[in-house]
SEKOL-32139 format. One record per residue: residue number from 1; x, y negated, z negated of N, C-alpha, C in turn. Coordinates in nm, 2 decimals. Each point is the difference from the previous one (the first is absolute). Layout:
num;n_u;n_v;n_w;ca_u;ca_v;ca_w;c_u;c_v;c_w
NUM;X;Y;Z;X;Y;Z;X;Y;Z
...
REM end
This chain:
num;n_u;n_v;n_w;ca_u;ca_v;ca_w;c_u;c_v;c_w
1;-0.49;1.98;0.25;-0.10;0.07;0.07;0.02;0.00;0.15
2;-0.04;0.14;0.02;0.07;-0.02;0.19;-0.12;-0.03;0.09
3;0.05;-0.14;0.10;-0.12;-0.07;0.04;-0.04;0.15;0.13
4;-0.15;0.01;0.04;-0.03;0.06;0.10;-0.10;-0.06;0.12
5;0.14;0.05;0.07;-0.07;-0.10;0.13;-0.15;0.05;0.10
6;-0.08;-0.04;0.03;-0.10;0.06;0.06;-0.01;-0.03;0.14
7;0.10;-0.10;0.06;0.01;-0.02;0.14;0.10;0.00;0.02
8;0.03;0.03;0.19;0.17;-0.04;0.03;-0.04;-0.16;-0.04
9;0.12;-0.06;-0.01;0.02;-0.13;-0.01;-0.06;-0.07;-0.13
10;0.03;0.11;-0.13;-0.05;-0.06;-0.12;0.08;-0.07;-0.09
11;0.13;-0.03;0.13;0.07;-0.09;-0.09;-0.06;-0.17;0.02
12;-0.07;0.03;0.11;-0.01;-0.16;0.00;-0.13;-0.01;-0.09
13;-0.05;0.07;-0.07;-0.13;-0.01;-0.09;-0.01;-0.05;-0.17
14;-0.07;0.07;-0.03;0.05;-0.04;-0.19;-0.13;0.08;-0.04
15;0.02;0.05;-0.13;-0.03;0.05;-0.07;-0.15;-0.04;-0.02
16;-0.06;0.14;0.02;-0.17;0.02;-0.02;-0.04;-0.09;-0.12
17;0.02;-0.01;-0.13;-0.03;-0.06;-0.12;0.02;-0.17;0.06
18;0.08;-0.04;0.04;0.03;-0.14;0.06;-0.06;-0.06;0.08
19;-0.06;0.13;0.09;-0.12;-0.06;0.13;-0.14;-0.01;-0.05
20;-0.03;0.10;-0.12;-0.14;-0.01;-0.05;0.02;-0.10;-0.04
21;0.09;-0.09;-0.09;0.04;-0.09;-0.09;-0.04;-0.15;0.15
22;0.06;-0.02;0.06;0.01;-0.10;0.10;-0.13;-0.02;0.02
23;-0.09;0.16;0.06;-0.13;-0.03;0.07;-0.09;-0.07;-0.09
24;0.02;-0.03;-0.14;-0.08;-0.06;-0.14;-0.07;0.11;-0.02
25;0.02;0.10;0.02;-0.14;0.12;-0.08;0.02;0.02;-0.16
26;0.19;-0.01;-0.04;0.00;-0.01;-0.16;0.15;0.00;-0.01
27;0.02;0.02;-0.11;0.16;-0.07;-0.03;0.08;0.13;0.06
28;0.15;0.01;0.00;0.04;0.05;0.05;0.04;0.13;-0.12
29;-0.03;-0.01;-0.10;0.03;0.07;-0.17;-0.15;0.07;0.04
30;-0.10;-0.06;0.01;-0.17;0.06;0.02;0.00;0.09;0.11
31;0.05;-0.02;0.14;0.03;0.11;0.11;0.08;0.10;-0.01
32;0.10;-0.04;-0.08;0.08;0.15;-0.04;-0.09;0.09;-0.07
33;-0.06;-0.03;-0.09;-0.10;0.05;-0.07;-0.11;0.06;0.11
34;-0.08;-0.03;0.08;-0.07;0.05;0.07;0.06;0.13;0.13
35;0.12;-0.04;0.03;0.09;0.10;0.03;0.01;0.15;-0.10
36;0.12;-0.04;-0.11;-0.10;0.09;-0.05;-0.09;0.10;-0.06
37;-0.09;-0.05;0.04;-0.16;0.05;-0.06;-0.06;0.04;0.14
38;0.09;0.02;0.13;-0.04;0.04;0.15;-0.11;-0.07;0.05
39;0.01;-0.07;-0.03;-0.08;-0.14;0.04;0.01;-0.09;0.15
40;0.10;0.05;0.06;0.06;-0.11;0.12;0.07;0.12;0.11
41;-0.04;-0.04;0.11;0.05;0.12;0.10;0.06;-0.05;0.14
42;0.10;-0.01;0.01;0.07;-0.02;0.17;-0.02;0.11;0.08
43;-0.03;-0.04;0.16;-0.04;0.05;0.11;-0.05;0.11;-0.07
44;-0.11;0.04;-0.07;-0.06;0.07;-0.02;0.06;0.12;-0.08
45;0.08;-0.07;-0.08;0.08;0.17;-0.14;0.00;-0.12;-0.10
46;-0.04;0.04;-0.11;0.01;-0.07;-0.13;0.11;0.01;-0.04
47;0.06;-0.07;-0.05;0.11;-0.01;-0.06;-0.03;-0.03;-0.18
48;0.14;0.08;-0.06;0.04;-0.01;-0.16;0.10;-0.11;-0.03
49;0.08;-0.07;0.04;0.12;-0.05;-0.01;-0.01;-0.13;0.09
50;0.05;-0.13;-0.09;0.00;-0.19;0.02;0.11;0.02;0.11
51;0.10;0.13;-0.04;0.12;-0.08;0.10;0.01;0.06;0.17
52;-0.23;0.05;0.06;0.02;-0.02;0.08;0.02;-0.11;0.09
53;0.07;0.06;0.14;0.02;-0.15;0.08;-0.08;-0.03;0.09
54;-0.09;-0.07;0.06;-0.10;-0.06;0.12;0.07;-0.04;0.05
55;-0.08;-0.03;0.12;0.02;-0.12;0.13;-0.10;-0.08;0.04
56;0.01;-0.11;0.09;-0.09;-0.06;0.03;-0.14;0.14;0.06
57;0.05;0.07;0.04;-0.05;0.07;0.05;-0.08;0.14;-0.04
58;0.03;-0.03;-0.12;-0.08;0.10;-0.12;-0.10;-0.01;-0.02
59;-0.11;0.11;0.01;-0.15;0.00;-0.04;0.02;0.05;-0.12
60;-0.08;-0.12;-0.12;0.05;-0.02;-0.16;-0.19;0.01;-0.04
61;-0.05;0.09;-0.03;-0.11;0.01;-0.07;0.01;0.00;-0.20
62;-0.08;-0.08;0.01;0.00;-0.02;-0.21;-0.13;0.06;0.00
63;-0.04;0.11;-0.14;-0.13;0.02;-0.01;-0.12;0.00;0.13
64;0.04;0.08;0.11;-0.05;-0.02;0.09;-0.02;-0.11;0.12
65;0.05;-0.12;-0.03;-0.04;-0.10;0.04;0.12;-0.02;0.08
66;0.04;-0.05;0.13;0.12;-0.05;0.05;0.04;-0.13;-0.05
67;0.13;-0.04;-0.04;0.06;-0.08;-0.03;0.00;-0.12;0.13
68;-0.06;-0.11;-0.12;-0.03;-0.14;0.07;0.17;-0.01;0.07
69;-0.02;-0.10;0.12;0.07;-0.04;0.06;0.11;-0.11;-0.10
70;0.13;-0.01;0.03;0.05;-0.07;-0.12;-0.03;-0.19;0.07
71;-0.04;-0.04;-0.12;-0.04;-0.12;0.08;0.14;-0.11;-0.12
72;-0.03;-0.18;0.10;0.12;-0.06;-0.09;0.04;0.01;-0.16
73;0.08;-0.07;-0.04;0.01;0.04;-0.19;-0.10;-0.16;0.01
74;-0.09;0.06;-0.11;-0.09;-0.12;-0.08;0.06;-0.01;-0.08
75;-0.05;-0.14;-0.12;0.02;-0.01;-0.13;-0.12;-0.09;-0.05
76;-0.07;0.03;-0.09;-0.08;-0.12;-0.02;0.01;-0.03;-0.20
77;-0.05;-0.13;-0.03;-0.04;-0.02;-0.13;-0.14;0.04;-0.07
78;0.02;0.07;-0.10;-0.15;0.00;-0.02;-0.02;-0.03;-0.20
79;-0.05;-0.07;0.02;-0.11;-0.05;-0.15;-0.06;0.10;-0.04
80;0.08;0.09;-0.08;-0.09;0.12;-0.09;-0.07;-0.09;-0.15
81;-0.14;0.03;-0.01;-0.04;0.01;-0.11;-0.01;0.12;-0.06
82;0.00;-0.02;-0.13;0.00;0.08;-0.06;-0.15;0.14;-0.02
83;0.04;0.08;-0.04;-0.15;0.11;0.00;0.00;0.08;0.07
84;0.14;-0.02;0.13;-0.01;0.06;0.15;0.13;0.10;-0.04
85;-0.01;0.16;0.05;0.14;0.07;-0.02;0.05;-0.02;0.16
86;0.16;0.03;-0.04;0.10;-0.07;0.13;0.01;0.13;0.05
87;-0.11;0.14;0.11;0.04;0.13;0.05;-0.13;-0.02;0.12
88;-0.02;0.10;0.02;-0.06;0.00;0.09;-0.14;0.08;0.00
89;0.05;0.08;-0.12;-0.13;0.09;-0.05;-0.01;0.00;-0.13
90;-0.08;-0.02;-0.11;0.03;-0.01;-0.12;-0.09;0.16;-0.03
91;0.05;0.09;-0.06;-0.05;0.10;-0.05;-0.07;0.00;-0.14
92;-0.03;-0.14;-0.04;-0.09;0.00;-0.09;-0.11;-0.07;0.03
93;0.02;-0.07;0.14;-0.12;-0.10;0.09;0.03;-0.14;-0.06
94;0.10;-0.03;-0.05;-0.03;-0.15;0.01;0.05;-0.07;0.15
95;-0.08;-0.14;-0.02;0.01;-0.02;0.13;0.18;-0.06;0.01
96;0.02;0.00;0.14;0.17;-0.03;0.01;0.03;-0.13;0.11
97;0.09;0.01;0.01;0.04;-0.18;0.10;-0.06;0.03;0.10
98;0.06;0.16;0.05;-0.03;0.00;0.19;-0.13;-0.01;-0.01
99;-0.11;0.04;-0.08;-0.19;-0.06;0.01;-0.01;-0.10;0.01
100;0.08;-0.09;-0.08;-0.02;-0.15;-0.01;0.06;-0.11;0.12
101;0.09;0.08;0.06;0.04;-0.06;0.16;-0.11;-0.02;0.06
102;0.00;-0.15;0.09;-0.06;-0.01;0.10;-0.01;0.04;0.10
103;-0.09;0.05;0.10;0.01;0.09;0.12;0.11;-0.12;0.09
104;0.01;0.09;0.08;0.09;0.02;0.14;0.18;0.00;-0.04
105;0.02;0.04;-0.10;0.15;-0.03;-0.06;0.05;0.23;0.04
106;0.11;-0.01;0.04;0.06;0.12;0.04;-0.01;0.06;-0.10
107;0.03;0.14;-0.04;0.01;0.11;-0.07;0.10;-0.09;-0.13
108;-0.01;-0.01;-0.06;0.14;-0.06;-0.11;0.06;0.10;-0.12
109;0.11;-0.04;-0.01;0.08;0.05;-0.11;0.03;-0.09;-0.10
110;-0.01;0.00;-0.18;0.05;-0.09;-0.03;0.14;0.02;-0.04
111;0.05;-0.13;-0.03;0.17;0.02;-0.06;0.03;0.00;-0.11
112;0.01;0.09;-0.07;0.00;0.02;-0.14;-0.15;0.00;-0.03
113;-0.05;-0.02;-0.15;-0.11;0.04;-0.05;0.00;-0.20;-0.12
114;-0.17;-0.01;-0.04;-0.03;-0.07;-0.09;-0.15;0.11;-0.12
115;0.03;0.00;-0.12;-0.10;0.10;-0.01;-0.11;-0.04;-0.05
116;-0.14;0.05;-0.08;-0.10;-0.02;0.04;-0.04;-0.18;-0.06
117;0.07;0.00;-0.06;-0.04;-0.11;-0.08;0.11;-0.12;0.03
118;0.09;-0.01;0.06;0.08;-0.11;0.03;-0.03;-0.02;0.19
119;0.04;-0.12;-0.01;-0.05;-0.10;0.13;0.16;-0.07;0.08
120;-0.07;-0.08;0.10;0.11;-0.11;0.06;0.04;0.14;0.12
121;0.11;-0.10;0.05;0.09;0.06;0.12;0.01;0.10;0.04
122;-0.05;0.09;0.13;0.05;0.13;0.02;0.02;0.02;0.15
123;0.09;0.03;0.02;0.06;0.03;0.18;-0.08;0.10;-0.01
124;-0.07;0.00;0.18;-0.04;0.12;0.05;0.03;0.03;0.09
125;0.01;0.12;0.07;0.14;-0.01;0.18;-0.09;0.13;0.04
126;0.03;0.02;0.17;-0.06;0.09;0.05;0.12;0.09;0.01
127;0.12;-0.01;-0.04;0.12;0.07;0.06;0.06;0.04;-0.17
128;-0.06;0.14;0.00;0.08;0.05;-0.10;0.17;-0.02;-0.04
129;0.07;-0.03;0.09;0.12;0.07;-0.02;0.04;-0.17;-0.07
130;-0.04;-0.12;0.03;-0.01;-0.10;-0.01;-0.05;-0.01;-0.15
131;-0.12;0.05;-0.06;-0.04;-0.01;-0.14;0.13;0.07;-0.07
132;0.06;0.10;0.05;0.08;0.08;-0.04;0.13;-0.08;-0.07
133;0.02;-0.07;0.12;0.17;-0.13;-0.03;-0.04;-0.10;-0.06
134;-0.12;-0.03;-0.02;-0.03;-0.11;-0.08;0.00;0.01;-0.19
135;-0.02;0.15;0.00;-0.03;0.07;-0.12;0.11;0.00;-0.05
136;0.14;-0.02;0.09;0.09;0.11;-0.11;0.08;-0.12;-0.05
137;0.02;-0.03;-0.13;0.09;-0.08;-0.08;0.14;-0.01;0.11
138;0.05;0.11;0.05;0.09;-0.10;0.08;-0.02;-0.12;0.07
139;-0.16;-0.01;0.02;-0.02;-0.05;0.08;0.06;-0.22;-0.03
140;0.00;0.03;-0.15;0.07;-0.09;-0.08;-0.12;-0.12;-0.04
141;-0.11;0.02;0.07;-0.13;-0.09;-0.04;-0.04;-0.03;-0.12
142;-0.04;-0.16;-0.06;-0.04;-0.01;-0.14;-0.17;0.00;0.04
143;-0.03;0.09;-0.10;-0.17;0.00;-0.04;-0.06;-0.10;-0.09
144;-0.05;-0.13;0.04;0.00;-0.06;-0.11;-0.21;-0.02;-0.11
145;-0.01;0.00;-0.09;-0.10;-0.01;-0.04;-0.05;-0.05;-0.10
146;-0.11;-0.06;-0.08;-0.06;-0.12;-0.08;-0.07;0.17;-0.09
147;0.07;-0.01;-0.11;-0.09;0.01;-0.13;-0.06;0.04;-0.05
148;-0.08;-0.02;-0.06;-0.09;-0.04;-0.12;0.02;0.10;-0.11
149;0.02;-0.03;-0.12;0.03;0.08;-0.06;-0.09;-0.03;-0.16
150;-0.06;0.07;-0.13;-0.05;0.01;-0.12;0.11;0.05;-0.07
151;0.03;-0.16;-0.08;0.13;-0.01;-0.10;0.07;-0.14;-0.02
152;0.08;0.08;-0.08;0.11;-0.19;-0.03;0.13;0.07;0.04
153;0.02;-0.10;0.08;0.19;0.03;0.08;0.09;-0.02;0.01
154;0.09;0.10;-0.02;0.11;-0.02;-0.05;0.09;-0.03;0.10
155;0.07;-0.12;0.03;0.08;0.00;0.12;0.09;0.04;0.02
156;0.09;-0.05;-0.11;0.10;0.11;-0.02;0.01;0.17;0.04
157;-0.11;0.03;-0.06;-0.01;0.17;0.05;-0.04;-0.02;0.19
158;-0.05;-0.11;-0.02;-0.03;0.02;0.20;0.13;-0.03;0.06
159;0.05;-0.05;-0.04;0.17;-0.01;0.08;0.07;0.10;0.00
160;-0.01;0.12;-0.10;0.09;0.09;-0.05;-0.04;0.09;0.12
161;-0.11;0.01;0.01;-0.07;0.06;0.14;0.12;-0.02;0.14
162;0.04;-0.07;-0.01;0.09;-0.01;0.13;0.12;0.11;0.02
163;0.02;0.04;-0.12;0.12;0.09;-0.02;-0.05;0.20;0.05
164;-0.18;-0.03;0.02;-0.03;0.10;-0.03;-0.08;0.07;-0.11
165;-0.10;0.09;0.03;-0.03;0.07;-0.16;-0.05;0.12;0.05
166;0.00;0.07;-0.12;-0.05;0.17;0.01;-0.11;0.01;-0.06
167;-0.13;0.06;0.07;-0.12;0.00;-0.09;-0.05;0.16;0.01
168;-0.01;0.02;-0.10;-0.02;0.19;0.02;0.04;0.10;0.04
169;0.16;-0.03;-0.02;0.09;0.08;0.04;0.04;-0.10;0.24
170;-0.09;-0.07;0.02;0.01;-0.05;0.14;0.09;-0.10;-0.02
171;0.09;-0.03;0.11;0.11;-0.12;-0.02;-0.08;-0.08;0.14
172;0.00;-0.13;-0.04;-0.05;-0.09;0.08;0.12;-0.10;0.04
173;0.00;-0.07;0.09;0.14;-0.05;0.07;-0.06;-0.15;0.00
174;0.10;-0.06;0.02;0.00;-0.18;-0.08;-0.13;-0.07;0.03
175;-0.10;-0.08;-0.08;-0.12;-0.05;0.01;0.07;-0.13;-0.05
176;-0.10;-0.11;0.06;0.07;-0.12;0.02;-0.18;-0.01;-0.08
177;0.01;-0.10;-0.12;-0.12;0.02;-0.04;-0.02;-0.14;-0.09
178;-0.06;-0.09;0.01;0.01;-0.16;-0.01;-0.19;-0.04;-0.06
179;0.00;-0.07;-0.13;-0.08;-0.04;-0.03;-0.04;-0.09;0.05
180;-0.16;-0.07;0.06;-0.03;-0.07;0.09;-0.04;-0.09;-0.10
181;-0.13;0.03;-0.02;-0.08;-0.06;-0.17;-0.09;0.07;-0.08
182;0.01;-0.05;-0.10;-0.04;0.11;-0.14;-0.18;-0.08;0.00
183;-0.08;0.08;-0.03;-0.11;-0.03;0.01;-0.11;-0.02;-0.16
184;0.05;-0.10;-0.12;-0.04;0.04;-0.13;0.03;0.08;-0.08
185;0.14;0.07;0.08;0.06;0.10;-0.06;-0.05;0.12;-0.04
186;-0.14;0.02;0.07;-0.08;0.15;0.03;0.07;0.05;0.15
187;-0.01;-0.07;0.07;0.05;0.04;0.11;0.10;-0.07;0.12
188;0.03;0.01;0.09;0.18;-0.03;0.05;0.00;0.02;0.15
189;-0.02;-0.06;0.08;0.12;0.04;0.14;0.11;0.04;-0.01
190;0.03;0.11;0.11;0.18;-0.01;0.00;0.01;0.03;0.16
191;0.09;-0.09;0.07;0.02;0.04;0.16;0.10;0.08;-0.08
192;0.02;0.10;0.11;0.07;0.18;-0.03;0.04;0.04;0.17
193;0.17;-0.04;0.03;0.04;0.06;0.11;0.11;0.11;0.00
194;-0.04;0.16;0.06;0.08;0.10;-0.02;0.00;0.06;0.16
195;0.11;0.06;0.01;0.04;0.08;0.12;-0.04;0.14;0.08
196;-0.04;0.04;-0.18;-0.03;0.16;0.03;-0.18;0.03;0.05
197;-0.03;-0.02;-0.13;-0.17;0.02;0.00;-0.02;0.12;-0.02
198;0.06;0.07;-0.13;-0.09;0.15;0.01;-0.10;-0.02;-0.07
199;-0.09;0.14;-0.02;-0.16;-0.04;0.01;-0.02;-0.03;-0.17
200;-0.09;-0.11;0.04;-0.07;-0.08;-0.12;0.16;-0.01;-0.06
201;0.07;-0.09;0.04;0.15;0.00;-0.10;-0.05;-0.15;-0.06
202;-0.06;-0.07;0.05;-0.02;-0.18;-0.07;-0.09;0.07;-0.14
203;-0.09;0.03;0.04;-0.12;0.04;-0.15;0.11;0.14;-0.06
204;0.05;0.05;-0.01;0.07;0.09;-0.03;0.12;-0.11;-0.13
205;0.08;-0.05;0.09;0.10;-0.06;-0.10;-0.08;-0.12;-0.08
206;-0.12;-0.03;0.04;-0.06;-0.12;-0.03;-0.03;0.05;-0.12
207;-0.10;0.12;0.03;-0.04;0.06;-0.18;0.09;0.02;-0.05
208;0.10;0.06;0.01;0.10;0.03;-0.06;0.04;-0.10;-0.13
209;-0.03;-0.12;0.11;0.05;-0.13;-0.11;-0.08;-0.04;-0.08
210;-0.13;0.06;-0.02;-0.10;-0.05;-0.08;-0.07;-0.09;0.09
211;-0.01;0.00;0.10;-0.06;-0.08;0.09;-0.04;0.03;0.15
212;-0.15;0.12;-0.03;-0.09;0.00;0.05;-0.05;-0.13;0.11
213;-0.06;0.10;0.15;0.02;-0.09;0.08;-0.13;-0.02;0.08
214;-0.02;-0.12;-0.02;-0.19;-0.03;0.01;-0.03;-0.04;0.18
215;0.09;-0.02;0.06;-0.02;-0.04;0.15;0.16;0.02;0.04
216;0.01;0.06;0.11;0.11;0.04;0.09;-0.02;-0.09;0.13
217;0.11;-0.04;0.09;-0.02;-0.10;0.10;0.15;-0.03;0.05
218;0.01;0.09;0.12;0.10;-0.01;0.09;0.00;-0.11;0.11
219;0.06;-0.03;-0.01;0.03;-0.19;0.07;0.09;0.00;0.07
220;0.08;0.10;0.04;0.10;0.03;0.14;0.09;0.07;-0.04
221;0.01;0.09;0.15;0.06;0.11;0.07;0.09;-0.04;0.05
222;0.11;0.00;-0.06;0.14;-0.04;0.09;-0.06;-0.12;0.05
223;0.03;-0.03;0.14;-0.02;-0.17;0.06;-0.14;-0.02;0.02
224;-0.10;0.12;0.00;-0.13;-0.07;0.02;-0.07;-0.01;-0.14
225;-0.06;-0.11;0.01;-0.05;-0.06;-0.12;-0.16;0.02;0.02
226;-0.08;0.01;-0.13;-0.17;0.00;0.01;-0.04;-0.13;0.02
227;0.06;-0.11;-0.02;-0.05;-0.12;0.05;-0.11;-0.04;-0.06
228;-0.10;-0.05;0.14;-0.10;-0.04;-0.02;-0.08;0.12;0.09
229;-0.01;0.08;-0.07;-0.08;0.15;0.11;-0.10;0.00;-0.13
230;-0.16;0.02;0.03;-0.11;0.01;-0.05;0.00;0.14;-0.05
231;-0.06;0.01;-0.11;0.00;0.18;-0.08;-0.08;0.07;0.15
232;0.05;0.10;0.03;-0.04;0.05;0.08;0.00;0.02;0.18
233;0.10;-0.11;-0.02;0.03;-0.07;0.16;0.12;0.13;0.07
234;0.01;-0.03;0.11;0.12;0.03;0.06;0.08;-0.08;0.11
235;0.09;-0.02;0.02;0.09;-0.08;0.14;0.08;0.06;0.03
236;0.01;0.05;0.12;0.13;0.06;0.07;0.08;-0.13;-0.02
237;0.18;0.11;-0.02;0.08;-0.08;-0.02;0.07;-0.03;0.16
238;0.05;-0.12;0.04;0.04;0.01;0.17;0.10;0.10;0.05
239;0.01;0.04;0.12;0.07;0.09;0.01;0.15;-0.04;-0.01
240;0.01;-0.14;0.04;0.18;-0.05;0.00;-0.01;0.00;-0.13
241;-0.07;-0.09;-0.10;0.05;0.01;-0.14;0.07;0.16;-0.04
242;-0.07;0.12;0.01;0.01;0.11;-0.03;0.17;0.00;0.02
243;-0.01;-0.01;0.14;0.11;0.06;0.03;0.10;-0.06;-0.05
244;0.01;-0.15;-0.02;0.06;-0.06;-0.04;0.03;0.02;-0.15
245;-0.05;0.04;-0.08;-0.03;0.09;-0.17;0.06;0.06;0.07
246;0.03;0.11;0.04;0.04;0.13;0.01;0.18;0.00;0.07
247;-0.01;-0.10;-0.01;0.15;-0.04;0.07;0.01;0.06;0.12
248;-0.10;0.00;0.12;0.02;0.01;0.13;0.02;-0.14;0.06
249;0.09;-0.04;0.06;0.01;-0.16;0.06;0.04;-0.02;0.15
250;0.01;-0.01;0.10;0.05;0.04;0.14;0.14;-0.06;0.00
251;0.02;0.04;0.12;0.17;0.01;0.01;0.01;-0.11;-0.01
252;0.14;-0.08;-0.06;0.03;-0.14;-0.02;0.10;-0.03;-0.09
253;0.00;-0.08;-0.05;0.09;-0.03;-0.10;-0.12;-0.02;-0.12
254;0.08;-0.05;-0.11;-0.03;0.07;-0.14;-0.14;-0.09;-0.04
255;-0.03;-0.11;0.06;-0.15;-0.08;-0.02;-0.13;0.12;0.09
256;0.05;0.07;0.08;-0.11;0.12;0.08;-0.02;-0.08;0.09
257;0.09;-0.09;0.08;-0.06;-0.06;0.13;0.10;0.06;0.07
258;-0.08;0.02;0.14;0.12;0.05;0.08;0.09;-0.15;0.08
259;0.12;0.06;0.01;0.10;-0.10;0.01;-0.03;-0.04;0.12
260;0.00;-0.14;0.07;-0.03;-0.05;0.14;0.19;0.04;0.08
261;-0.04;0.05;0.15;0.14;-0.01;0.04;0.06;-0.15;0.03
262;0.14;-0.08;0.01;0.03;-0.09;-0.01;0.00;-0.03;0.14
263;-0.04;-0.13;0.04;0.01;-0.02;0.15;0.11;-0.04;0.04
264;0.05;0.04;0.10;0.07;-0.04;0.08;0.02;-0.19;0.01
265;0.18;-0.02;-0.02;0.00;-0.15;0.07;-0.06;-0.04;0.12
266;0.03;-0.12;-0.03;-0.05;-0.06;0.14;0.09;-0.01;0.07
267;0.00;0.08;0.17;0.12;-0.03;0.04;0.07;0.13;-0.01
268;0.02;0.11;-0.09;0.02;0.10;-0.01;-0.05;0.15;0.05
269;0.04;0.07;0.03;-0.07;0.11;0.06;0.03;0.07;-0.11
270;-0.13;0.09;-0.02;-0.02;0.12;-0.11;0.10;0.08;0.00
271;0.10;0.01;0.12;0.09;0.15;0.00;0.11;-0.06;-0.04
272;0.08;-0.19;0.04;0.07;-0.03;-0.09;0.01;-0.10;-0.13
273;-0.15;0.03;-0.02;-0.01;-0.01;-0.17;0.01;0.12;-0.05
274;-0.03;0.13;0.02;0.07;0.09;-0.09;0.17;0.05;0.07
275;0.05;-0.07;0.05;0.16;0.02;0.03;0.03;-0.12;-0.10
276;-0.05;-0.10;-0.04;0.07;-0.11;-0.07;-0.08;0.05;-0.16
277;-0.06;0.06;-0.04;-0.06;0.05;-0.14;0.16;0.13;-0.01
278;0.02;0.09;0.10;0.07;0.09;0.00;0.17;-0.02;-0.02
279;-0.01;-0.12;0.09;0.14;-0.07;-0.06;0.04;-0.06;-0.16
280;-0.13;-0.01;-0.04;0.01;-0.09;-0.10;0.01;0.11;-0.15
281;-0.08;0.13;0.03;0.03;0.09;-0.09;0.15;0.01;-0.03
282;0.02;0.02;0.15;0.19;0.08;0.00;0.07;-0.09;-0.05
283;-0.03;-0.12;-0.04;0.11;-0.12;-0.02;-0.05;0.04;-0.15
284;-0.10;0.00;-0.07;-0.05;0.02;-0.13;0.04;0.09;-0.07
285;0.06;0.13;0.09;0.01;0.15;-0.03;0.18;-0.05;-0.05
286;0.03;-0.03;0.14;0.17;-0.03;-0.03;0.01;-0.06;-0.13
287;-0.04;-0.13;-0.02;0.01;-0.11;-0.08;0.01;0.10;-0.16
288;-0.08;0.08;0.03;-0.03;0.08;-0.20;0.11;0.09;0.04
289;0.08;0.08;0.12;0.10;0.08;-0.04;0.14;-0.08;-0.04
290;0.00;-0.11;0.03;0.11;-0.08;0.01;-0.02;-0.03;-0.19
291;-0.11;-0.08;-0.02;0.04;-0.01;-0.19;-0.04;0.09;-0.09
292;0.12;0.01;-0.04;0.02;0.10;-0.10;-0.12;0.05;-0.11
293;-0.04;0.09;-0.08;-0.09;-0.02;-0.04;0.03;-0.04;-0.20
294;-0.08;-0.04;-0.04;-0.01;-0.05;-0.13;-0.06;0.10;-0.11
295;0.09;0.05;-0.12;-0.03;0.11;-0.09;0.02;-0.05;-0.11
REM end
């Protein structure tokens, strides 16, 4: 698709769907969508097409409203109970998480989905594009979760799970799926860690197996864990942690500290400590043309 620019200098910009995405108004898949449905208008002409370009300097209206200022990337934890749908509007009215937030918390997005009846761990972020990279199985994240299941279990068939299975014509990709304890043999834990998460795939392959699934319970999202977070709680996660998850580390060597410069001898002047570091290369450089090499 051919990107279209809407200012001089829209190369230093990015793509309309990306900036709604950042500002937290909705995912960056949900803003294309509102695009469009001519929903979203720069300096005053609506646009049809994601692969317009902005600028800092773009007047970006959504549904009338101008587009919030992009503020830093959040992340928080939140303790969903169950009963609550994971959107923003439920078209049938039941009630959903963002009701159940506490006031003064920013506009949020969740990352991924838990549905109405399963609980435990759910990232929430103000920065679409951010829910967006969290979501995608490249992202290489294990989803891990507790259970509960109505049946007698076969472990054997839960190991076979690792290879993969196909339920209704759907291919699901390797489930790591471990009996915890069997409960009287009416009922069963199983911690259950997979990569993908397509929708309802745990109660999907679970029936499959004859084993219907009485309580659902996500217990960590790649490195953040539910912990000890109260049903219904939330904690922003720190901002260095984040970054640090995300493999941003400052310049340095490979621990993320930045390297200290070496001081100067004593006795030495800084201009001929690097003439005696410089000498010492060239003797190091010679030294490897002189022996031969080994094959």
């Amino acid at each position: 698709m051919e990107e279209v620019p809407v200012k001089d200098g829209a190369k230093e910009g990015e793509r309309i769907a990306k900036r709604i995405a950042r500002a937290g108004v909705c995912s960056r898949r949900d803003a294309e969508k509102l695009i469009a449905e001519r929903r979203v208008s720069v300096d005053g002409h609506v646009i049809d097409t994601p692969a317009t370009i902005v600028t800092a300097a773009s007047r970006i209206v959504v549904d009338g409203k101008p587009l919030p200022a992009m503020e830093p990337t959040r992340l928080f934890r939140y303790h969903k109970p169950d009963g609550l749908v994971t959107t923003h509007k439920d078209p049938e009215g039941r009630p959903t998480i963002f009701q159940a937030l506490p006031p003064g918390l920013p506009r949020l997005i969740s990352v991924g989905r838990l549905d109405l009846t399963s609980e435990g761990l759910l990232l929430l972020t103000n920065d679409g594009a951010l829910a967006r990279k969290l979501e995608l199985p490249a992202t290489g994240w294990v989803r891990r979760y507790r259970v509960r299941v109505h049946g007698r279990v076969d472990e054997a068939a839960l190991a076979k799970l690792a290879g993969g299975i196909t339920v209704d014509g759907v291919r699901y990709g390797p489930i790591e799926a471990v009996l915890e304890r069997a409960q009287g043999g009416a009922n069963a834990w199983i911690a259950v860690s997979l990569r993908e998460g397509k929708n309802r795939e745990i109660r999907k392959v679970m029936e499959h197996m004859g084993l219907p699934v009485t309580r659902l319970i996500r217990v960590a999202y790649g490195p953040f864990q539910l912990g000890h977070l109260e049903r219904g709680q939330v904690e922003e996660v720190q901002a260095k942690v984040l970054r640090e998850q995300m493999g941003e580390k400052p310049k340095g060597d490979r621990t993320g500290h930045a390297r200290a410069k070496p001081k100067p001898k004593r006795g030495v002047s800084p201009k001929r400590e690097a003439q005696n570091r410089e000498e010492s290369q060239r003797k190091e450089n010679a030294d490897r043309r002189r022996t031969p090499s080994r094959r």
